[in-house]
PDB file of the backbone (N, CA, C, O) and the ligand in Angstrom, with CONECT records:
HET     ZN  A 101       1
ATOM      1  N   UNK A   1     122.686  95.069 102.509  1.00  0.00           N
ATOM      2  CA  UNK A   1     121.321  95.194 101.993  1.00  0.00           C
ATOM      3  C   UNK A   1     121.211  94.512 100.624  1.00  0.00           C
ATOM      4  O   UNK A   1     121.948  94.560  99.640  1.00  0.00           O
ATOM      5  N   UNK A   2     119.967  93.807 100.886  1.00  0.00           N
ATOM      6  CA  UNK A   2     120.066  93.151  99.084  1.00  0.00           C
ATOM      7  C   UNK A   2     119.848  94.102  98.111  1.00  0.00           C
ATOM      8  O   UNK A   2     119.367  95.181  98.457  1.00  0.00           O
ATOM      9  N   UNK A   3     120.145  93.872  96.832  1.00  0.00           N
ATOM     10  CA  UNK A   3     120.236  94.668  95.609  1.00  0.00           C
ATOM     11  C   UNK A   3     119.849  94.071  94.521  1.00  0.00           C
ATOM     12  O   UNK A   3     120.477  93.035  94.306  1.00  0.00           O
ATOM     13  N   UNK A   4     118.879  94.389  93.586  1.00  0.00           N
ATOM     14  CA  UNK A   4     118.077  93.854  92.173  1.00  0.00           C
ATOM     15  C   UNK A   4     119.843  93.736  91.532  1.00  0.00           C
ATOM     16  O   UNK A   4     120.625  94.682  91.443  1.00  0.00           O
ATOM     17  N   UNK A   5     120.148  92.101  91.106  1.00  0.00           N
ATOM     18  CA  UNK A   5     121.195  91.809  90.238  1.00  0.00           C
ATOM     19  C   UNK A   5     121.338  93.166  88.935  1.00  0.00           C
ATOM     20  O   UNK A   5     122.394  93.627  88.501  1.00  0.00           O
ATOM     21  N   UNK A   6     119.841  93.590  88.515  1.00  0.00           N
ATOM     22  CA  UNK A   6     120.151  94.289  87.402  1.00  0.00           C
ATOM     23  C   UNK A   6     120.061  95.380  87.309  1.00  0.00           C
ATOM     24  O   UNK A   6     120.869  95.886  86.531  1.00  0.00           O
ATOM     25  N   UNK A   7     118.940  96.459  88.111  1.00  0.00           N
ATOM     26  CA  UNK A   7     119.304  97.878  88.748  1.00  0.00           C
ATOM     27  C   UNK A   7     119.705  98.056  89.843  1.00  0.00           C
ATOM     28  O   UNK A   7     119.657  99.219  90.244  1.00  0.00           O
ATOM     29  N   UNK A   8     120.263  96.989  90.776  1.00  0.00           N
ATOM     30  CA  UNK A   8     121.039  97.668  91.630  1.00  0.00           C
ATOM     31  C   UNK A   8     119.806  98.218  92.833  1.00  0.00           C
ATOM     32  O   UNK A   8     120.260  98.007  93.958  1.00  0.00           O
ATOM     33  N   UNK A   9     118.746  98.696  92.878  1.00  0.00           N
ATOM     34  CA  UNK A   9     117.535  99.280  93.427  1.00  0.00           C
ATOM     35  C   UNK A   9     117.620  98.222  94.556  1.00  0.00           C
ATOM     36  O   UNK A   9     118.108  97.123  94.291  1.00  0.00           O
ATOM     37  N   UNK A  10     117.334  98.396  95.345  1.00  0.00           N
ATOM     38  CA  UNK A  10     116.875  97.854  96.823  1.00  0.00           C
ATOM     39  C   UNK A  10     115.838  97.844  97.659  1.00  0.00           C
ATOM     40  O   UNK A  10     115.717  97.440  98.816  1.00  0.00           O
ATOM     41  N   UNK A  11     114.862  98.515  96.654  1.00  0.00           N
ATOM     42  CA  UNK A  11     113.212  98.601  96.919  1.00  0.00           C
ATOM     43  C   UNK A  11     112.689  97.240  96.385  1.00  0.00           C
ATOM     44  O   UNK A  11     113.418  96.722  95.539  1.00  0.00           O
ATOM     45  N   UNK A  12     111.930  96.786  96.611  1.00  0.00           N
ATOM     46  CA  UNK A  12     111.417  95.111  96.331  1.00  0.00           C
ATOM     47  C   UNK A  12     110.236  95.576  96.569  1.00  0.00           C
ATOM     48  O   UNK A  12     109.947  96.566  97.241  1.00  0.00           O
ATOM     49  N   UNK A  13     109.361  94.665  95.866  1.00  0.00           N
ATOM     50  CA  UNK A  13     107.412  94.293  96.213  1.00  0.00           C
ATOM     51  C   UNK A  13     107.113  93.319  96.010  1.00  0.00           C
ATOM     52  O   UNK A  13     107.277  92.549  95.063  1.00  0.00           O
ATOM     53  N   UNK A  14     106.535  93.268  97.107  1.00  0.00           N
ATOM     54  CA  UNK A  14     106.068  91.261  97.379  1.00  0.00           C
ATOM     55  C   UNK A  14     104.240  91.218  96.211  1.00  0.00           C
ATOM     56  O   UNK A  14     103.281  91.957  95.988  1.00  0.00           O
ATOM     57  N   UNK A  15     104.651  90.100  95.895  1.00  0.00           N
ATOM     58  CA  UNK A  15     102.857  89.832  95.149  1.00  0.00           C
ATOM     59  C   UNK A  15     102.634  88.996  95.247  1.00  0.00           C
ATOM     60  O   UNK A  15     103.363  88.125  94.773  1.00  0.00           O
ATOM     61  N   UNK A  16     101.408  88.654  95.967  1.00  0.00           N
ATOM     62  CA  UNK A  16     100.723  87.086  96.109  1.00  0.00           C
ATOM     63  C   UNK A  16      99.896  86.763  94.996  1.00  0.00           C
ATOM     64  O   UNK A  16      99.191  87.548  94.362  1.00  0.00           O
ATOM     65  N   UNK A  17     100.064  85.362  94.787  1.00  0.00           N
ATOM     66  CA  UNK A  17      98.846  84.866  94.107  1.00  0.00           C
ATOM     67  C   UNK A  17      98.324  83.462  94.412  1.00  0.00           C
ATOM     68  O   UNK A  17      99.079  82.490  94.399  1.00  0.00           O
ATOM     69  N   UNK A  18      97.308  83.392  94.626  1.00  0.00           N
ATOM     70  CA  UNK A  18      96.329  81.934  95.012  1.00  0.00           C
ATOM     71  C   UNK A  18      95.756  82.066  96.381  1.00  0.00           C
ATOM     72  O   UNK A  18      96.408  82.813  97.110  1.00  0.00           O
ATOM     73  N   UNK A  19      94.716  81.534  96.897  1.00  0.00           N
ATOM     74  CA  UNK A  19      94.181  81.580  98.285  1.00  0.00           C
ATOM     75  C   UNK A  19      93.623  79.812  98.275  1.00  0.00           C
ATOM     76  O   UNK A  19      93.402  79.012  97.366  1.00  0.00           O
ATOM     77  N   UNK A  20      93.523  79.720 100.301  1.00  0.00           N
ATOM     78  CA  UNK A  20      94.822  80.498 100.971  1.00  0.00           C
ATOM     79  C   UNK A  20      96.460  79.896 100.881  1.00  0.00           C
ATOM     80  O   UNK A  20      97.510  80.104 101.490  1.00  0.00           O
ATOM     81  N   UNK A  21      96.043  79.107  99.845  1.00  0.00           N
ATOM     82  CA  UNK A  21      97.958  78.768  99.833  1.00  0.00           C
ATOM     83  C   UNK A  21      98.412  79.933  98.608  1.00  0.00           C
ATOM     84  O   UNK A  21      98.096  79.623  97.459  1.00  0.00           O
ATOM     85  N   UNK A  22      99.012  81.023  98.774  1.00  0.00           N
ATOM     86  CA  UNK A  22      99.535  81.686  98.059  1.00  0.00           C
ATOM     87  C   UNK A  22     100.983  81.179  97.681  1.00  0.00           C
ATOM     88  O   UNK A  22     101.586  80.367  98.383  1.00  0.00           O
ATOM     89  N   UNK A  23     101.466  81.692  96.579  1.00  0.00           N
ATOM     90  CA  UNK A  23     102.897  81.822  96.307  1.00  0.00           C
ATOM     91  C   UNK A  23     103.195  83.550  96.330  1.00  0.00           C
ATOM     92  O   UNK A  23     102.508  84.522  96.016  1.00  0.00           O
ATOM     93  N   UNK A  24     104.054  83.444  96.663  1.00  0.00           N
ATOM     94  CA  UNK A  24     104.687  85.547  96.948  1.00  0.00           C
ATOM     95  C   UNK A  24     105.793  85.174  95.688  1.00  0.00           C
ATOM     96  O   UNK A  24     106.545  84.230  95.447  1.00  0.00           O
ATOM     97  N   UNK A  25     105.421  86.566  94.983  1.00  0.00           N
ATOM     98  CA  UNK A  25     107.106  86.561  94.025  1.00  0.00           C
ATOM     99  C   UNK A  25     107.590  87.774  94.844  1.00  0.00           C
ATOM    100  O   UNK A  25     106.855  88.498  95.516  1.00  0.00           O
ATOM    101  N   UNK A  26     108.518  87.862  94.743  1.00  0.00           N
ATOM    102  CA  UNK A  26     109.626  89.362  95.369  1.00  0.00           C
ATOM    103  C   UNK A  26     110.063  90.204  93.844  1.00  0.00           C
ATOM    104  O   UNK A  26     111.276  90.413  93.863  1.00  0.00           O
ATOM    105  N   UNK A  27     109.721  90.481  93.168  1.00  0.00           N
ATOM    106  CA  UNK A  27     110.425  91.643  92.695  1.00  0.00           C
ATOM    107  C   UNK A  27     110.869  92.815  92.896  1.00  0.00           C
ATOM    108  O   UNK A  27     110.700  93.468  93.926  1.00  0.00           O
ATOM    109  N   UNK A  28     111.706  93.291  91.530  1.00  0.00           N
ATOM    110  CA  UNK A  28     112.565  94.658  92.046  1.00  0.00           C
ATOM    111  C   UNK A  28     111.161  95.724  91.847  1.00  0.00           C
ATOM    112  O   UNK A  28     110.391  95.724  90.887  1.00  0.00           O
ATOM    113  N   UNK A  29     111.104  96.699  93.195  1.00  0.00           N
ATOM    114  CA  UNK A  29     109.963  97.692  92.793  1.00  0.00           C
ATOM    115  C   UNK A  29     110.567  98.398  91.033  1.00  0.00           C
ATOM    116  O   UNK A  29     109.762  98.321  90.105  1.00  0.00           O
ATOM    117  N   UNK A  30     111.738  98.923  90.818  1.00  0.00           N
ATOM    118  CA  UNK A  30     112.739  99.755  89.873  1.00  0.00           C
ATOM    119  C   UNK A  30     112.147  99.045  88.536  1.00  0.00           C
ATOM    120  O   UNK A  30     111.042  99.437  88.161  1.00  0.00           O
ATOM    121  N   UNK A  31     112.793  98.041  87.798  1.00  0.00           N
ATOM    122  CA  UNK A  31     112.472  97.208  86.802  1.00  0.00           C
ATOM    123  C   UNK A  31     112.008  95.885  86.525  1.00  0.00           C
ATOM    124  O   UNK A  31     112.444  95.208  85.594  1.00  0.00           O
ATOM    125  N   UNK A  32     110.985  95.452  87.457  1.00  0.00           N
ATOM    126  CA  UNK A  32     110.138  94.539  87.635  1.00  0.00           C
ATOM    127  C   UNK A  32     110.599  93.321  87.687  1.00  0.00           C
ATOM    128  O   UNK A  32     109.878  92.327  87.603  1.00  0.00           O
ATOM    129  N   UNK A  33     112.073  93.294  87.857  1.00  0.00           N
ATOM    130  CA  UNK A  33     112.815  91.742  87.456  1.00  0.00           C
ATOM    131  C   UNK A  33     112.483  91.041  88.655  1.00  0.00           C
ATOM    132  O   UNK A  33     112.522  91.560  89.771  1.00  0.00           O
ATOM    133  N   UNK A  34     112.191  89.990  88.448  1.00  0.00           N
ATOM    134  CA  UNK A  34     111.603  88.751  89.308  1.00  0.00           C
ATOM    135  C   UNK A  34     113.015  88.511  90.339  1.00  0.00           C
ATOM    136  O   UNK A  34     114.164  88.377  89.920  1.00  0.00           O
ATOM    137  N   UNK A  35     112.729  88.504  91.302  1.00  0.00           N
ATOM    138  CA  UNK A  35     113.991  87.869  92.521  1.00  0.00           C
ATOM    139  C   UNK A  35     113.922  86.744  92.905  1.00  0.00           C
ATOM    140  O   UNK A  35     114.768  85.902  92.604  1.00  0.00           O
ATOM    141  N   UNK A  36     113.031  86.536  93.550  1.00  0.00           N
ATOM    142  CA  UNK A  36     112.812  85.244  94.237  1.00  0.00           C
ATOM    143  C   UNK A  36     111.474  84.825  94.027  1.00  0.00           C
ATOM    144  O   UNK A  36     110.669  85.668  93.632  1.00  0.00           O
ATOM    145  N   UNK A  37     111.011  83.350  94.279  1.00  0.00           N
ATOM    146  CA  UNK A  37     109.329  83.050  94.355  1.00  0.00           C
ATOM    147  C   UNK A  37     109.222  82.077  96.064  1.00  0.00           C
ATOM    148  O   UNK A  37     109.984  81.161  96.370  1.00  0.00           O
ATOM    149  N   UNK A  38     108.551  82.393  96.575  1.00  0.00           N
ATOM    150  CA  UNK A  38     108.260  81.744  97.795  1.00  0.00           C
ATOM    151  C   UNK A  38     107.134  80.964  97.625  1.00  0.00           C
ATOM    152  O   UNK A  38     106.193  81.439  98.261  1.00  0.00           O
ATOM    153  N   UNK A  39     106.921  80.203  97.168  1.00  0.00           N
ATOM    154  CA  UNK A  39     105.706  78.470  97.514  1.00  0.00           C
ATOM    155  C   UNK A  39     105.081  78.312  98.336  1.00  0.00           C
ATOM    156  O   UNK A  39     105.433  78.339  99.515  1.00  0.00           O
ATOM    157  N   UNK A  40     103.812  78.072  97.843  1.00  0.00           N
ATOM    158  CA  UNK A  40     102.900  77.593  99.179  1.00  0.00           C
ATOM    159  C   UNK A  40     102.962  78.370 100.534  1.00  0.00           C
ATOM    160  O   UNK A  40     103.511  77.827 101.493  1.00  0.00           O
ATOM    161  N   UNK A  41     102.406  79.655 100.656  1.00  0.00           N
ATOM    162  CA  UNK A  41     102.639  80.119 101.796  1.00  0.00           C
ATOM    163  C   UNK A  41     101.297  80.064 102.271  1.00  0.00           C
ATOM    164  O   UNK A  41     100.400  80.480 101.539  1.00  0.00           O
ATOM    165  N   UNK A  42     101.035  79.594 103.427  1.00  0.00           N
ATOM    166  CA  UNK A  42      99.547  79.360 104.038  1.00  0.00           C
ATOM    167  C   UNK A  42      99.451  81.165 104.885  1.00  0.00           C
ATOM    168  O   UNK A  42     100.005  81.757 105.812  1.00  0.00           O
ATOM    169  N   UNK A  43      98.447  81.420 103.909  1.00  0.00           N
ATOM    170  CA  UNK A  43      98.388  82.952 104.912  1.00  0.00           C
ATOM    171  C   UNK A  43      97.774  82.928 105.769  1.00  0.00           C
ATOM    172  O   UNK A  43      97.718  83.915 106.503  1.00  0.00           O
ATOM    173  N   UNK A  44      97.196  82.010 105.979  1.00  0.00           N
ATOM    174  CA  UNK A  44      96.121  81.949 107.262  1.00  0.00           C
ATOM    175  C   UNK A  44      97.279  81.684 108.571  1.00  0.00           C
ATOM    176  O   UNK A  44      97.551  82.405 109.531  1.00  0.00           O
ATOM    177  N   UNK A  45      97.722  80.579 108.234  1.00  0.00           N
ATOM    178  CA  UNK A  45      99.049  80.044 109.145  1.00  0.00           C
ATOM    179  C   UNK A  45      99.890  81.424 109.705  1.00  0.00           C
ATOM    180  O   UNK A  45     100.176  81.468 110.901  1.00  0.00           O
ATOM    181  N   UNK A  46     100.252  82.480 108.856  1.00  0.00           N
ATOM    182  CA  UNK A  46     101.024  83.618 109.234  1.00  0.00           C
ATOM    183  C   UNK A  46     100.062  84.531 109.680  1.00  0.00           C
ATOM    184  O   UNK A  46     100.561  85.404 110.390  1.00  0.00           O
ATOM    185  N   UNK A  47      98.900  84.627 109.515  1.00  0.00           N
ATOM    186  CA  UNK A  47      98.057  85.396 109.999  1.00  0.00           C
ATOM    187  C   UNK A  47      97.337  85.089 111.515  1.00  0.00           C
ATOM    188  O   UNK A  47      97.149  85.929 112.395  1.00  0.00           O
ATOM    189  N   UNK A  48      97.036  83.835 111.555  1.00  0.00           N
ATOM    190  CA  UNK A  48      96.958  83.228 113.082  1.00  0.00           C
ATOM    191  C   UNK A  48      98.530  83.381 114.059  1.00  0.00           C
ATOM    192  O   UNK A  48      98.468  83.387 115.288  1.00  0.00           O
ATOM    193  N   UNK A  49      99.898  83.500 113.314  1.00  0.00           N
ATOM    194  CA  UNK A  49     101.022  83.464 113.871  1.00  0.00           C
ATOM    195  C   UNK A  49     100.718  85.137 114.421  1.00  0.00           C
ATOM    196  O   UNK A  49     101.250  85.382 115.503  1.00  0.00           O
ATOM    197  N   UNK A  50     100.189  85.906 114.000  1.00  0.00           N
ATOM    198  CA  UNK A  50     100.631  87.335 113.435  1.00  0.00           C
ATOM    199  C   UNK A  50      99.799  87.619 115.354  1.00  0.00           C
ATOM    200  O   UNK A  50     100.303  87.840 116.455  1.00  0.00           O
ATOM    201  N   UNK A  51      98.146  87.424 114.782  1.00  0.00           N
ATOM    202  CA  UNK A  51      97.415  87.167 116.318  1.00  0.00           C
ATOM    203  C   UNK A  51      98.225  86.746 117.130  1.00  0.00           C
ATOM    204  O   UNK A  51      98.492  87.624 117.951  1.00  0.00           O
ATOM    205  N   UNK A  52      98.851  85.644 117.336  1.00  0.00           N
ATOM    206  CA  UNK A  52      99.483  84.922 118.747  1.00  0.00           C
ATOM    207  C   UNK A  52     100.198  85.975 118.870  1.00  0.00           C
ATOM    208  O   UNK A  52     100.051  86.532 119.957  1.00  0.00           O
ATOM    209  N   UNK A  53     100.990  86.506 118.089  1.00  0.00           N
ATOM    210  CA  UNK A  53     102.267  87.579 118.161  1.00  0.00           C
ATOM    211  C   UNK A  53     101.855  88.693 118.922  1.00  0.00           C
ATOM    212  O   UNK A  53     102.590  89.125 119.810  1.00  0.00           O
ATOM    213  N   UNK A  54     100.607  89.279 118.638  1.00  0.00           N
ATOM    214  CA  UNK A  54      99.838  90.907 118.752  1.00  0.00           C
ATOM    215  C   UNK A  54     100.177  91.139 120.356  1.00  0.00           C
ATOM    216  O   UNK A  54     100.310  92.305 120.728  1.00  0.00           O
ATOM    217  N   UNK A  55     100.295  90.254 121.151  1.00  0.00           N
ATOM    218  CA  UNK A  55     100.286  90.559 122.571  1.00  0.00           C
ATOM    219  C   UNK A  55     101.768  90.985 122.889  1.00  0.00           C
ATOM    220  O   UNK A  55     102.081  91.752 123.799  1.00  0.00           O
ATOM    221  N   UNK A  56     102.785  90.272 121.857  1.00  0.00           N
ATOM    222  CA  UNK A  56     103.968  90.854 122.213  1.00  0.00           C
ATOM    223  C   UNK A  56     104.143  92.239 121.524  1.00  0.00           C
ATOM    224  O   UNK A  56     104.751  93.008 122.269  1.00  0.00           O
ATOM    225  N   UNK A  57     103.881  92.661 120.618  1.00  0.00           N
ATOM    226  CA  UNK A  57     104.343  93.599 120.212  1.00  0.00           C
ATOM    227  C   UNK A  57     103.190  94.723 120.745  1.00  0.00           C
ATOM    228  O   UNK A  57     103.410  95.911 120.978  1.00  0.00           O
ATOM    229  N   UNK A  58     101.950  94.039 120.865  1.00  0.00           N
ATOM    230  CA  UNK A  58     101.957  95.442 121.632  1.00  0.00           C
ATOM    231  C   UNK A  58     102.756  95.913 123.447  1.00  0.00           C
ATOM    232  O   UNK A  58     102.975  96.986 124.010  1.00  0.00           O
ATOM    233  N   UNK A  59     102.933  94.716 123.757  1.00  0.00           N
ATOM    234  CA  UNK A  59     103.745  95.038 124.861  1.00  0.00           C
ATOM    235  C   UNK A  59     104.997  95.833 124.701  1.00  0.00           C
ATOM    236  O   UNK A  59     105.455  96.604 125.545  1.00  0.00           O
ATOM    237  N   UNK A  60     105.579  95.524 123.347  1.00  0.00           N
ATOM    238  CA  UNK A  60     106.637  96.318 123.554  1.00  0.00           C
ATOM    239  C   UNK A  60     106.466  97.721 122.336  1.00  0.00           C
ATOM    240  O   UNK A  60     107.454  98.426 122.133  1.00  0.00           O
ATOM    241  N   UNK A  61     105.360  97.959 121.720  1.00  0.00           N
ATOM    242  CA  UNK A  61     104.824  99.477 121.764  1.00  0.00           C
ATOM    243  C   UNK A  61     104.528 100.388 123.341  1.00  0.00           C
ATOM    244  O   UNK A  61     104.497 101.541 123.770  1.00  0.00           O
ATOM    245  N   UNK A  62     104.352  98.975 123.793  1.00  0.00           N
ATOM    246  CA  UNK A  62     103.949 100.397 125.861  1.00  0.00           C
ATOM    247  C   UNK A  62     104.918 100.377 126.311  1.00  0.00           C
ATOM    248  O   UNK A  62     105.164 101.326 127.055  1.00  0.00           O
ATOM    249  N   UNK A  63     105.978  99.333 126.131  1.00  0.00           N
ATOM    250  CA  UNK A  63     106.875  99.769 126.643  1.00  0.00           C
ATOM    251  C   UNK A  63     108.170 101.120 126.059  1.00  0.00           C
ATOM    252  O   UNK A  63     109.090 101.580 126.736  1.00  0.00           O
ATOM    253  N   UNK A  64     107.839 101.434 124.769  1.00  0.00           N
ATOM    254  CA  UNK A  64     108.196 102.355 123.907  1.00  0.00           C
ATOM    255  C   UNK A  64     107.331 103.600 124.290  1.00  0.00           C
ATOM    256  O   UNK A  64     107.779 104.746 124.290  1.00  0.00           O
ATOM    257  N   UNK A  65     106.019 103.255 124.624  1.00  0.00           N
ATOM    258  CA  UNK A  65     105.437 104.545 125.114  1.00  0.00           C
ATOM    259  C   UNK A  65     106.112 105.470 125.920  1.00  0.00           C
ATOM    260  O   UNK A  65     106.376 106.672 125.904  1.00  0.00           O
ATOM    261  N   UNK A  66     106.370 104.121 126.900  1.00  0.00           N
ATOM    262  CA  UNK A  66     106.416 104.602 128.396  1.00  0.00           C
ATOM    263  C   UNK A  66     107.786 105.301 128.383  1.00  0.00           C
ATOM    264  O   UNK A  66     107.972 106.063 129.332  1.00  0.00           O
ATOM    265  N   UNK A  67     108.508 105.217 127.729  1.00  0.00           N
ATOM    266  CA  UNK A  67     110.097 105.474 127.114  1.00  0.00           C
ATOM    267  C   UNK A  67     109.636 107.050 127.128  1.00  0.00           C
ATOM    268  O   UNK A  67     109.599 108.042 127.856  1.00  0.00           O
ATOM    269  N   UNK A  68     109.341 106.625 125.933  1.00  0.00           N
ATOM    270  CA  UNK A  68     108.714 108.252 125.351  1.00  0.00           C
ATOM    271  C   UNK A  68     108.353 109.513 126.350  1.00  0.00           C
ATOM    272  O   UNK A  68     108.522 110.732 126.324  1.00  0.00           O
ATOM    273  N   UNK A  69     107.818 108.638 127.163  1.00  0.00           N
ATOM    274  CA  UNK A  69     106.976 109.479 128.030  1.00  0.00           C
ATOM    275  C   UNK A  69     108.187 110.287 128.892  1.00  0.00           C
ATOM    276  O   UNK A  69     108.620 111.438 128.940  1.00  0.00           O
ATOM    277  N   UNK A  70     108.405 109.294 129.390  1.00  0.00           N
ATOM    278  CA  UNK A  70     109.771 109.432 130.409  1.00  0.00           C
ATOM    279  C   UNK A  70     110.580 110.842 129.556  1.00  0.00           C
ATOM    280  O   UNK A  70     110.849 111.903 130.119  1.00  0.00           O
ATOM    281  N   UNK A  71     110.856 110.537 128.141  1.00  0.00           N
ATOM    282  CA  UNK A  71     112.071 111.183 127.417  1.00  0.00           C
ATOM    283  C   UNK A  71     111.703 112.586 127.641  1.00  0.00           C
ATOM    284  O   UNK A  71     112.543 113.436 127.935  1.00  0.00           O
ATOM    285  N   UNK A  72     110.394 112.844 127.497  1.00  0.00           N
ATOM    286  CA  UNK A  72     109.115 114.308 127.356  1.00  0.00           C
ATOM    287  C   UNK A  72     109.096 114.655 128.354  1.00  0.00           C
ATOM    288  O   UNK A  72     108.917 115.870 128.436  1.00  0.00           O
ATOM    289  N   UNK A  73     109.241 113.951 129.603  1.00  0.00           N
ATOM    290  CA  UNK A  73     109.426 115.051 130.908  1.00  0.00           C
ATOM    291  C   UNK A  73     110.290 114.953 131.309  1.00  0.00           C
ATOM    292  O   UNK A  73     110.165 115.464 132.422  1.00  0.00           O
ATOM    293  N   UNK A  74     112.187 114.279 131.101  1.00  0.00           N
ATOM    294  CA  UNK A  74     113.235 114.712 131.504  1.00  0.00           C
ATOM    295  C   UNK A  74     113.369 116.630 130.731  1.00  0.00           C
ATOM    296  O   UNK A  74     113.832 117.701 131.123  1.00  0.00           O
ATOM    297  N   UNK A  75     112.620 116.101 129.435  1.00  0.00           N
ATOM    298  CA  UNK A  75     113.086 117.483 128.401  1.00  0.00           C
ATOM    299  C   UNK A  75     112.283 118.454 128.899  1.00  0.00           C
ATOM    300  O   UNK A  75     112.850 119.543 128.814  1.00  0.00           O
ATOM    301  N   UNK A  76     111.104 118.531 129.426  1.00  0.00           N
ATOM    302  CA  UNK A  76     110.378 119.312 130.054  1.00  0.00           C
ATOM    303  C   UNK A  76     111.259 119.866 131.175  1.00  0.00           C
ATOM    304  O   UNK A  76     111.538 121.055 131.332  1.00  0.00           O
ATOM    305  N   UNK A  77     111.509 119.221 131.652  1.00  0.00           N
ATOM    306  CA  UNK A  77     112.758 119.705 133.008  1.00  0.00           C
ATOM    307  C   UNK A  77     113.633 120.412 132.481  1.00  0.00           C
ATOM    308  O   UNK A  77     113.594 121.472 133.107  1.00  0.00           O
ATOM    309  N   UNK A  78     114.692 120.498 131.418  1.00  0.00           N
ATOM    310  CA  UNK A  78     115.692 120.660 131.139  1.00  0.00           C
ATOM    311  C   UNK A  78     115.172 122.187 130.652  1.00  0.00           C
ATOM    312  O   UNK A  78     115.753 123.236 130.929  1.00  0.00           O
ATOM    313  N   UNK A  79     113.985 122.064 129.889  1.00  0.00           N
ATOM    314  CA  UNK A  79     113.823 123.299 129.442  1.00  0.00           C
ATOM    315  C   UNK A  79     113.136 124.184 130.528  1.00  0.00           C
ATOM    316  O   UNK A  79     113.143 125.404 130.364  1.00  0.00           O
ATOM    317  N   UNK A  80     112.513 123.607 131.687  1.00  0.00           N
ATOM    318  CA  UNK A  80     112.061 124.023 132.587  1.00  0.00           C
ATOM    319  C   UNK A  80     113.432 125.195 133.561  1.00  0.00           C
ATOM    320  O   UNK A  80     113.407 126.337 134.018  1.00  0.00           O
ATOM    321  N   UNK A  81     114.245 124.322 133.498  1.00  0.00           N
ATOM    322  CA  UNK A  81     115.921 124.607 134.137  1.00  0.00           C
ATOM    323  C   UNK A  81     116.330 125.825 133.648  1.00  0.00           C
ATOM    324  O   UNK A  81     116.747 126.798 134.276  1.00  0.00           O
ATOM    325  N   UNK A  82     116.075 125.586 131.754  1.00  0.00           N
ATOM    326  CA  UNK A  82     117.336 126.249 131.743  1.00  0.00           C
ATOM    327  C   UNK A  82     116.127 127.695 131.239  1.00  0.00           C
ATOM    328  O   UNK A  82     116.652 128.720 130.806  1.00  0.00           O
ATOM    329  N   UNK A  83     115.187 127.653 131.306  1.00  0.00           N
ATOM    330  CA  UNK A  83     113.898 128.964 131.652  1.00  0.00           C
ATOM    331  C   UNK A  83     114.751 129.531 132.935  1.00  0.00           C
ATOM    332  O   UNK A  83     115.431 130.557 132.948  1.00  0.00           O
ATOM    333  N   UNK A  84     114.605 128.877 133.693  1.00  0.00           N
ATOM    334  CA  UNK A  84     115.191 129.192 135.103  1.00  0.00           C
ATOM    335  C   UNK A  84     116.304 129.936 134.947  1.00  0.00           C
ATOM    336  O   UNK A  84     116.338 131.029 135.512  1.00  0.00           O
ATOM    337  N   UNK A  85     117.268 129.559 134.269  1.00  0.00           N
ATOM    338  CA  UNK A  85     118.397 129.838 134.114  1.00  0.00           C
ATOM    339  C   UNK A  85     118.893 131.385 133.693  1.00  0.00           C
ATOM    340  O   UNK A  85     119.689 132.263 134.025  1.00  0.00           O
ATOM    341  N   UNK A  86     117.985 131.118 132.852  1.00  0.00           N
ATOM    342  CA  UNK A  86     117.918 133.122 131.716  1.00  0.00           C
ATOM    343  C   UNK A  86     117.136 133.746 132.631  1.00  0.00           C
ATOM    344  O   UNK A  86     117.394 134.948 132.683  1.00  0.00           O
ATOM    345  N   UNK A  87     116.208 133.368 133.436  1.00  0.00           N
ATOM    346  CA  UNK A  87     115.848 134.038 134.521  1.00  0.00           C
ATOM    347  C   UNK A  87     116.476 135.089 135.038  1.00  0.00           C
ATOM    348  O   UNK A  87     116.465 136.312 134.900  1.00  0.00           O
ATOM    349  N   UNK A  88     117.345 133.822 136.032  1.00  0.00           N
ATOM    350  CA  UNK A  88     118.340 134.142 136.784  1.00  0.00           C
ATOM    351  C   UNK A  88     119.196 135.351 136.291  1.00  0.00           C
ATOM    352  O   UNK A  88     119.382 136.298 137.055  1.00  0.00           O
ATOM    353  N   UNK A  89     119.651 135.341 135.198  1.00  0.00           N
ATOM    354  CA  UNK A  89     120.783 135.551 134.489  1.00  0.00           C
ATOM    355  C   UNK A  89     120.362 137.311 134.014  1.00  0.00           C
ATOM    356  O   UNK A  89     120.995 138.353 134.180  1.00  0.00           O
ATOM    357  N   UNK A  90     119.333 137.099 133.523  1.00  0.00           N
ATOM    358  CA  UNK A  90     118.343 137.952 133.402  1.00  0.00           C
ATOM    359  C   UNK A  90     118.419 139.612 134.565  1.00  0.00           C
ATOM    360  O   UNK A  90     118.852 140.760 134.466  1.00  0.00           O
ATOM    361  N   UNK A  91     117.791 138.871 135.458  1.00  0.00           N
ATOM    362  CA  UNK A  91     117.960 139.985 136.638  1.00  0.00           C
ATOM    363  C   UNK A  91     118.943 140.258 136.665  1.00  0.00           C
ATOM    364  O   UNK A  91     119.057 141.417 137.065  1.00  0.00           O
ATOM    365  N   UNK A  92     120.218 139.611 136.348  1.00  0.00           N
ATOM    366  CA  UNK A  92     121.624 139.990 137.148  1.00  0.00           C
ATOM    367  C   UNK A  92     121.752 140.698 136.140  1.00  0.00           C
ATOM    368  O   UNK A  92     122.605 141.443 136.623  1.00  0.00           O
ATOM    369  N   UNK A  93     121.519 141.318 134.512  1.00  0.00           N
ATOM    370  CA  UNK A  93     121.819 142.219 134.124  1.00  0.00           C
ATOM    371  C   UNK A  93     121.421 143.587 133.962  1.00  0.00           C
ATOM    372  O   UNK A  93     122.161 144.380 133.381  1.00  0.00           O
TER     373      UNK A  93
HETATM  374 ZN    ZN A 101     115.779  96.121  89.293  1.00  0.00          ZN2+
END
């Protein structure tokens, strides 16, 4: 993980300035020391990239859904089971 040369901190904050060709500086969030500067970043360019992108990632949010979903009714079962179980267990005492 990167680390501010001078606190050590590993929290960073990006800041733009200019439209739409921005420059981003990266500083340390901790003691404001400058890290890096990134040039000319066309935000429009990453923002039209971002759109083209939206179809994949939401595909793979449904497919995380659908995960989810799945995970919530194996556990539904399990707790369904083991209800069953103390049931069982239950009467026999
Ligand atoms: Zn720092």
């Amino acid at each position: 993980m990167a680390k501010c040369p001078k606190c050590e901190s590993t929290t960073f904050k990006l800041e733009a300035v200019g439209s739409p060709t921005k420059s981003a500086f990266i500083i340390c969030s901790e003691c404001e020391v400058l890290i890096s500067v990134m040039e000319d970043i066309d935000f429009r360019k990453w923002y039209d990239k971002l759109i083209s992108n939206h179809g994949y990632f939401e595909n793979q949010i449904n497919i995380l859904k659908s995960e989810m979903k799945t995970m919530s009714e194996k556990h539904e079962q399990q707790n369904n089971y083991i209800i069953e179980l103390l049931e069982i267990i239950n009467r026999k005492l």
